[in-house]
N, C-alpha and C positions, 0 to 999 in steps of 0.2 A: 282475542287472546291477549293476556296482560303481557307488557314490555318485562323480559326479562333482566336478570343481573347482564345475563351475556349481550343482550340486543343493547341494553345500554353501554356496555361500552363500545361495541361496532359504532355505534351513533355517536359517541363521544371522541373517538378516534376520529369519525369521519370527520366532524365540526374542529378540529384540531388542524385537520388537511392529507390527514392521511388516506393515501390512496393505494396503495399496495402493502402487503406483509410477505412476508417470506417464513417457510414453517412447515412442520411434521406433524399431524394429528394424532391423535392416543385419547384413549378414554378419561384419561384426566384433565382436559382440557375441553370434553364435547361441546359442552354447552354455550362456552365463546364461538367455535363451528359450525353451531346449529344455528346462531346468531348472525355468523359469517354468510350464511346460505339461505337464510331468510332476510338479508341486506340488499338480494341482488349483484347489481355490478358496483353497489358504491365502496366497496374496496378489494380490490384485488387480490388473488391470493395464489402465490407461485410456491407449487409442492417441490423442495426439495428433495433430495434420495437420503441425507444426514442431516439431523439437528447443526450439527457444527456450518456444514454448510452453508444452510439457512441462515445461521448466524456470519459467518462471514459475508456473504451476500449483503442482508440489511448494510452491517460495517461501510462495503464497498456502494452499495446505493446512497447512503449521507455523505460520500466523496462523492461520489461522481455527480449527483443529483443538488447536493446541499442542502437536501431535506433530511430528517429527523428517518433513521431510519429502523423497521420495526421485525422481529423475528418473536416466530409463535413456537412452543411445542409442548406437550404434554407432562405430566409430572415423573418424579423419578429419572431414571433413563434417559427421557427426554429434556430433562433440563439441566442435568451433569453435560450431555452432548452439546448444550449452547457457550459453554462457558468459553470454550477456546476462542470460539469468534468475536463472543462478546470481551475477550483481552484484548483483540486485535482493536474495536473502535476505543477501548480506552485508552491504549500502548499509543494511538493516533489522533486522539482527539476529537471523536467524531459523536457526533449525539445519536443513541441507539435505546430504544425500549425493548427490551427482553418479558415478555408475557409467557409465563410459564403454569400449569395444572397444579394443584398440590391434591392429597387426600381429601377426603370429608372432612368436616370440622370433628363432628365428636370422637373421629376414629384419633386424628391426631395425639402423638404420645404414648400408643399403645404399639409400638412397632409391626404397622399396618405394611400391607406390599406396596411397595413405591414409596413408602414413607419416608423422605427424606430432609431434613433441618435446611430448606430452601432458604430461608433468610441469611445462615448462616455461610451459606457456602457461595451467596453472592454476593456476601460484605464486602468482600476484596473489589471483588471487578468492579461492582454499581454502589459503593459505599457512599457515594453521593447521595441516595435513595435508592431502597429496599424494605418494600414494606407487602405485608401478605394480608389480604382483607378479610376481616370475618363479619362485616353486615353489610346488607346491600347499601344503606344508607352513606356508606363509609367511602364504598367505590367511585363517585364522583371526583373526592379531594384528592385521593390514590392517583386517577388517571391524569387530572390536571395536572398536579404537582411532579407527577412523575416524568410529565413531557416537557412541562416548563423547565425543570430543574436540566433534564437530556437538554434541551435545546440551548438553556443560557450558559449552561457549564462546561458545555460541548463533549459529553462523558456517558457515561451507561449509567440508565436506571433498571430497576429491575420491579416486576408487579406479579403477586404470587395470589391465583387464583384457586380456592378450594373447590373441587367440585359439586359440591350439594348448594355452594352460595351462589355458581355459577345459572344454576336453574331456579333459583327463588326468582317470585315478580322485586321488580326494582322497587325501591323508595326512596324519595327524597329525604334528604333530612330537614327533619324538625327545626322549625323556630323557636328550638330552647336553648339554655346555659348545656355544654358541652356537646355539641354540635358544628359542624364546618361545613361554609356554602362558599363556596370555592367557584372560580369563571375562567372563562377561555382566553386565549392570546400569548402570545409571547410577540415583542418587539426588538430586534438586538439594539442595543443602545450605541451612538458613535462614541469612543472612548481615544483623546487625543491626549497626551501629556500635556504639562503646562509650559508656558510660553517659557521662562526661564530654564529649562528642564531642557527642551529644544534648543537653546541657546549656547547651553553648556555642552551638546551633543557636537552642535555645528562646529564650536569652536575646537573642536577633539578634529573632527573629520576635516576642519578646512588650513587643520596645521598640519596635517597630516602630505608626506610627498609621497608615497607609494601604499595608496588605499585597496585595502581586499577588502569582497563584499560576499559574504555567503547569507543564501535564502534558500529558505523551504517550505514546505506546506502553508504554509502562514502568510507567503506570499503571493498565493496561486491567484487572486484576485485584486494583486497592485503591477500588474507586468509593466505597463505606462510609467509608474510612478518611479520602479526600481528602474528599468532603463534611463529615465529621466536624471535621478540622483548618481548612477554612477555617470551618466555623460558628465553631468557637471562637477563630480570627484574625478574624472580620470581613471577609473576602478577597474580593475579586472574583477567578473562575479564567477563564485563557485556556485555549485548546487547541491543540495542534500538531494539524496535518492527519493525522499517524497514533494521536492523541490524542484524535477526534471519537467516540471512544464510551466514552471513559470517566465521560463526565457525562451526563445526560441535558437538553435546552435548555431545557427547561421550568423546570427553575431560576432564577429572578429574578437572578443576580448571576452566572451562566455566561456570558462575554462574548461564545466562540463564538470563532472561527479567529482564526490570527494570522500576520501576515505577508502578503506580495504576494495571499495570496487568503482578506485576514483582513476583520476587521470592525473596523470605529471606536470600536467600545466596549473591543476592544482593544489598538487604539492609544493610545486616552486611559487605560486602566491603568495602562501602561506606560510613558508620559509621565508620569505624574503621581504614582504610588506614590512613598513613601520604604523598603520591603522588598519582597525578591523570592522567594519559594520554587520552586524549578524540581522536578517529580517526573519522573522515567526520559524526559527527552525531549533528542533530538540538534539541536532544532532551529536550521538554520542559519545564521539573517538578523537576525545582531545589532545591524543597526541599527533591528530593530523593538523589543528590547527596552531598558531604561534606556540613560538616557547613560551612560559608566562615571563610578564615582564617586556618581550620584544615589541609588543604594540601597546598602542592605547589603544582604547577599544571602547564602541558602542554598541549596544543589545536594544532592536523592538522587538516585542511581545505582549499579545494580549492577556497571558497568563504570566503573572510575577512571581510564581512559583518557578518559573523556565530560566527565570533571567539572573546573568551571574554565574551559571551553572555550571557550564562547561570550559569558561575563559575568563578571568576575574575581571570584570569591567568596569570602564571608568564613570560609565554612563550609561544606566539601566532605564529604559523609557518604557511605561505600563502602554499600549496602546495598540488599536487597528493600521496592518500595518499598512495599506493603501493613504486612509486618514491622516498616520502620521507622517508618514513620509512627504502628502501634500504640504503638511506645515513646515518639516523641515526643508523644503528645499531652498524657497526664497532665503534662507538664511547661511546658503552656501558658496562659495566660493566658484567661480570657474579654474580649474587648473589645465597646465599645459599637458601634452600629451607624449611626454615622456616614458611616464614608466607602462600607462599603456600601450605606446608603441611595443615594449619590451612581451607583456602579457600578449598581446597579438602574433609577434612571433612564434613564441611558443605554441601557443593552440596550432598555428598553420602548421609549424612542422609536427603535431602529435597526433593531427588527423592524416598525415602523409605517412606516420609511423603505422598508425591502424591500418590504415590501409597497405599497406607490408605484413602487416602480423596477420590479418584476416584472410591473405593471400599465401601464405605460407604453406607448404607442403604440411599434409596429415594423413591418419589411417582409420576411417576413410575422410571424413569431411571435419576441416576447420568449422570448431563452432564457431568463432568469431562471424565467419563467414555466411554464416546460418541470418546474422544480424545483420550483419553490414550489405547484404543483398536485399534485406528487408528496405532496410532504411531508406534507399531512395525511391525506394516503390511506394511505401508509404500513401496509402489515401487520404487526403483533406479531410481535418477535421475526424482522424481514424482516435479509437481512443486502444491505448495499450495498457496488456496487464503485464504482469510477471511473479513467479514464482518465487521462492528462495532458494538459492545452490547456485551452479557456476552459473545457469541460466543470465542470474539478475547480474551477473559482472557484463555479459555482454549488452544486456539491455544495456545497464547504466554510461556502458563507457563506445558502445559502438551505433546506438539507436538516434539518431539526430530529428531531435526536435521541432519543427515546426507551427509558426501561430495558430492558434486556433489547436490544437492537438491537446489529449488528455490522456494520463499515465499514473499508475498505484501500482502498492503491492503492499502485501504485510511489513509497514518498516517497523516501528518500536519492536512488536512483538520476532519480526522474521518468521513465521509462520510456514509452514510446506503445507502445500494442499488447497492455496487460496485464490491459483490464476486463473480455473475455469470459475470456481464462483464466483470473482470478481468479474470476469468476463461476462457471467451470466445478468450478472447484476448492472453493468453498466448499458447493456441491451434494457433492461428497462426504463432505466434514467433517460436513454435519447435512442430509441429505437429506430430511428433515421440515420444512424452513425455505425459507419462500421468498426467490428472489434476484435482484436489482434492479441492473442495469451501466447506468452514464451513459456512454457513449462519443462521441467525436466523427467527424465523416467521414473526418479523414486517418487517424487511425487505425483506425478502420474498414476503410479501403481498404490500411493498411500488412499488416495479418496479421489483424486480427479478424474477418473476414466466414467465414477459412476455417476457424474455428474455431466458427463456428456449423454448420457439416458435424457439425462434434464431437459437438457440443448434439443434432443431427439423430440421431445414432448413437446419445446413449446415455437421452436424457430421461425414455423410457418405466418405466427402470428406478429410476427416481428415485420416492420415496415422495411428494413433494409437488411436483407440474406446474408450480407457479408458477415461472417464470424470464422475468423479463424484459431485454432490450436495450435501449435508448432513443439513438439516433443524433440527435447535435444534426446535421442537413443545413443548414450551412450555406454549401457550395462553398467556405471558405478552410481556410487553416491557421491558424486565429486565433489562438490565442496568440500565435505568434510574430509576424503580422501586425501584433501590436498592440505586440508589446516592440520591434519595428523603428520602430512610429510614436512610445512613449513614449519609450523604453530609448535609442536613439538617433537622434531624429529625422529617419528617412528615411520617406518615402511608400511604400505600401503594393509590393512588386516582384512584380506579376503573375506574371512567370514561372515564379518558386519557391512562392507562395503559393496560386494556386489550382489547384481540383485538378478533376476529370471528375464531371461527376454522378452519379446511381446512383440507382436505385430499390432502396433497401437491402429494402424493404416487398416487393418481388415477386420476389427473389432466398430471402427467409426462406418465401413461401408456397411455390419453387418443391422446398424442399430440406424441405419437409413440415413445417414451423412454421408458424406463423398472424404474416402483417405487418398493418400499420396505417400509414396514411398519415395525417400532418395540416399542412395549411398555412394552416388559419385558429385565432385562439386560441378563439374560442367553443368547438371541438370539442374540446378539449385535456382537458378534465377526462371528459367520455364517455366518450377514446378509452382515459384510464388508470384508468378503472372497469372499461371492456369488457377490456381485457388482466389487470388483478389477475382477472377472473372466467374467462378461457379455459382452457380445459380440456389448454394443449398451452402451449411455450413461443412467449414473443410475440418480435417484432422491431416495435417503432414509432418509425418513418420522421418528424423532426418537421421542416418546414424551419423554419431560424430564419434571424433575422438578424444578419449576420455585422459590421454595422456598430454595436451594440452594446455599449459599452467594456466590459473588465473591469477595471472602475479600480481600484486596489489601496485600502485604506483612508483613506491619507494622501499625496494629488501634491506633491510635492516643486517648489520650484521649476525644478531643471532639469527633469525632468520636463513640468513647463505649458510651459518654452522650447523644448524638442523637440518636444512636440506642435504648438507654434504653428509650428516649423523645416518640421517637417512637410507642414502646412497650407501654407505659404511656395509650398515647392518642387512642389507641387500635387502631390492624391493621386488615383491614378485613381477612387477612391471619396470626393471630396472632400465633397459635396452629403450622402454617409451618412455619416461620419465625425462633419460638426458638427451634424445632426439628432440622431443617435444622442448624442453628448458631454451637449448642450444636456440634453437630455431626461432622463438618468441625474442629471446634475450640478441640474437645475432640479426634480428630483421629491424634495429633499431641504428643499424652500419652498412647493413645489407640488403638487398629488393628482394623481395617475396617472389616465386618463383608462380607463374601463372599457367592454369590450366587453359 
């Protein structure tokens, strides 16, 4: 049988290094399928319950994995369905191939079913490359270029397959004038600033007496280097939320999260530094970092579109930030340990503070608490996901770190819906590693629950059982519940905010996982010893209380006027709103009261 258009790109894929896809089949894509399953085992192929899913998966596979990651699904329908996910690895930077079905050739233009202007509607996300093939010959330079370009630009490309090209025999192209023979490979290039460039960095940071250093994602593979450079600044380091495993918290002078779901210790870095070092993070809430003007400041990135961005800087350095950090260090000063004595204080007393707020009386269970029981349980080498809503405030600021530990979630985009597929998806990366998703109930109920189907399908085949879920049940949609009470003082709107109940706990036993129910905190620590030991993956059902603030680090005065606007205008939860405020706000003078 001749090699098809589709057997050729399986094969092209596979010579690439691809070994898994993630995807939803449909008649407009058979023919890459048919391709799929006449490859055998050489590349993997994990059926999603949603397009979107899928696409978020690949996303979280090129984090967790570092490879190029790849979502399949049919045309129309199925490829409006990818585009959320595929925001999610551009919004993060991550290299993803989106393979999607189109029409026949000759139908196109005649507003055929599923006809939809695929080019057009993935300029945005994969405007890096976007192209739709119409001869076999074509599809060679399509597939190289399309992965090269994902992989050196770290971004989404997008390959739009007809289906009647999909089953033609392949050809190569001709050895003539307009023809393209395109070859395999990508190698990342080391990319280090130049030596004066470094110089003028150093000399910013080693005049500098009270240095902040915030990192993120861009730093997840210089941990050595940045511990290195702040010991010899003296620095106190923040982290951005895609940032939270490049340190481990156990470090005295690691402030831990920054921003709406940061910590106080660094807030007051950042208030109070006179230097600023930023390493590879997009982080984008500048008004948690310096006034402009109160620091000098330095920015690494390997993307110089990032840099400058957020904090006007003295000293913009293009470069890999492991790379460059090894160059700049010889060129740095040792300082004394002054103002980090100062930054060490603080962390000590804000993890004494957490732990008062996470102990704190609620109706029924402190989320915090949900966390902070987590956290010393924690398996080596566990990796974590988390969702978007009040969930990610406890991860960020109650979840403590450890070497070797790995942690995402939708940050650019903020996405709901993304902690069981990331979760799903990090079981492929290292399926010897256990894995741990914080989800909340709306998103729970928006797409996650059906992707514990997923979990259901494939866990057995997974070399280590451990996977857990952890639903905060709290009947609202809290986040936003609570950015409507601070953000712009309205009371809480019932009819958008809450949501149906659910026994998420007997929905996971019914679909062959083991639930767990908890609605008192006493049982909270039993119930995440008895799940890290079950022998299948867990789903536990925790109800919490929804009238527990997620107060950001630092209330602002509008802010306390909105909430009191609030309060005013009466909230249907008015009676939990100033228990819950009281109690968070007063366990910062006060000891948390223990069950």
């Amino acid at each position: 049988m001749a090699q098809t258009v589709g057997d050729f790109i399986i094969s092209r894929l596979h010579a690439w290094g691809v070994r898994r896809m993630f995807g939803y089949p449909g008649d407009g894509i058979n023919g890459v399928f048919g391709a799929l399953n006449r490859a055998g085992d050489k590349i993997e192929f994990i059926q999603a319950r949603h397009e979107e899913m899928a696409a978020f998966m690949a996303s979280a596979y090129a984090k967790f994995s570092g490879e190029l990651g790849v979502c399949i699904a049919t045309s129309g329908p199925g490829a409006t369905h990818l585009v959320t996910g595929m925001y999610d690895a551009r919004a993060d930077h991550q290299p993803l191939l989106a393979i999607a079905g189109q029409q026949a050739r000759g139908a196109i233009g005649g507003q055929y079913q599923q006809e939809i202007d695929l080019a057009a509607l993935f300029k945005d996300v994969a405007g890096d490359f976007v192209h739709q093939a119409s001869t076999p010959a074509q599809v060679r330079h399509l597939v190289d270029r399309a992965i090269r370009v994902a992989l050196a630009n770290r971004t989404v490309t997008a390959l739009i397959l007809p289906n009647d090209l999909q089953e033609m025999p392949y050809e190569e192209p001709e050895r003539a004038h307009g023809t393209i023979h395109s070859g395999l490979g990508y190698r990342p290039p080391k990319i280090v600033p130049q030596r004066d460039d470094l110089q003028a960095a150093a000399d910013i940071l080693n005049a500098g007496k009270k240095v902040a250093m915030l990192v993120g994602a861009g730093a997840l593979a210089a941990t050595e280097e940045v511990i290195a450079v702040s010991d010899r600044l003296g620095a106190g380091v923040a982290k951005a939320l895609l940032g939270k495993a490049v340190l481990p918290d156990d470090l005295p002078w690691v402030t831990g999260s920054i921003g709406l779901l940061g910590t106080e210790p660094s807030w007051d870095l950042m208030r109070n530094c006179d230097t600023l070092l930023m390493i590879g993070s997009g982080f984008p809430y500048s008004e948690f970092l310096p006034e402009e003007g109160q620091a000098k400041a330095v920015q690494i990135d390997i993307d110089a579109g990032m840099l400058s961005l957020r904090y006007p800087m003295d000293v913009n350095l293009v470069g890999d930030a492991k790379e460059t950090l090894k160059a700049l260090l010889p060129l740095l000063n040792q300082k004394d340990g002054k103002w980090r004595t100062t930054v060490e204080k603080n962390v000590a007393d804000w993890w004494k503070l957490l732990d008062k707020r996470a102990h704190a009386e609620a109706d029924p269970v402190n989320p915090q608490l949900v966390a902070w029981e987590l956290s010393s349980r924690l398996p080596d080498n566990v990796i974590l996901t988390s969702d978007s809503g009040s969930c990610a405030n406890w991860y960020a600021r109650d979840i403590k770190m450890r070497t070797g530990m790995m942690g995402s979630l939708s940050g650019g985009l903020a996405s709901m819906g993304a902690a069981v597929p990331y979760a799903v998806a990090a079981k492929y990366a290292h399926p010897d590693r256990p894995v741990i998703g914080l989800v909340g109930d709306g998103a729970m109920q928006m797409n996650n629950m059906a992707e514990l189907i997923t979990v259901s399908k494939y866990w057995k085949d997974w070399t280590d059982h451990r996977f857990i879920i952890c639903v905060f049940n709290n009947g609202d949609l809290n986040q936003v519940t609570w950015e409507q009470r601070v953000m712009e003082g309205d009371p809480k709107f019932e009819a958008s905010q809450k949501i149906p109940d659910m026994p998420y706990h007997r929905f996971a036993d019914l679909i062959g996982l083991k639930g767990i129910f908890v609605d008192r905190p006493e049982n909270l620590a039993r119930a995440w010893e008895e799940a890290l030991a079950a022998d299948r993956p867990v789903l536990l059902d925790v109800k919490t209380d929804p009238e527990v603030p997620p107060l950001p680090p630092h209330l602002t005065f509008a802010q306390v006027k909105n909430l009191a606007s609030t309060l005013m205008k009466g909230d249907p939860h008015q009676g939990g709103v100033i228990r819950g405020t009281a109690r968070q706000v007063l366990s910062s003078v006060l000891p948390g009261k223990r069950k």
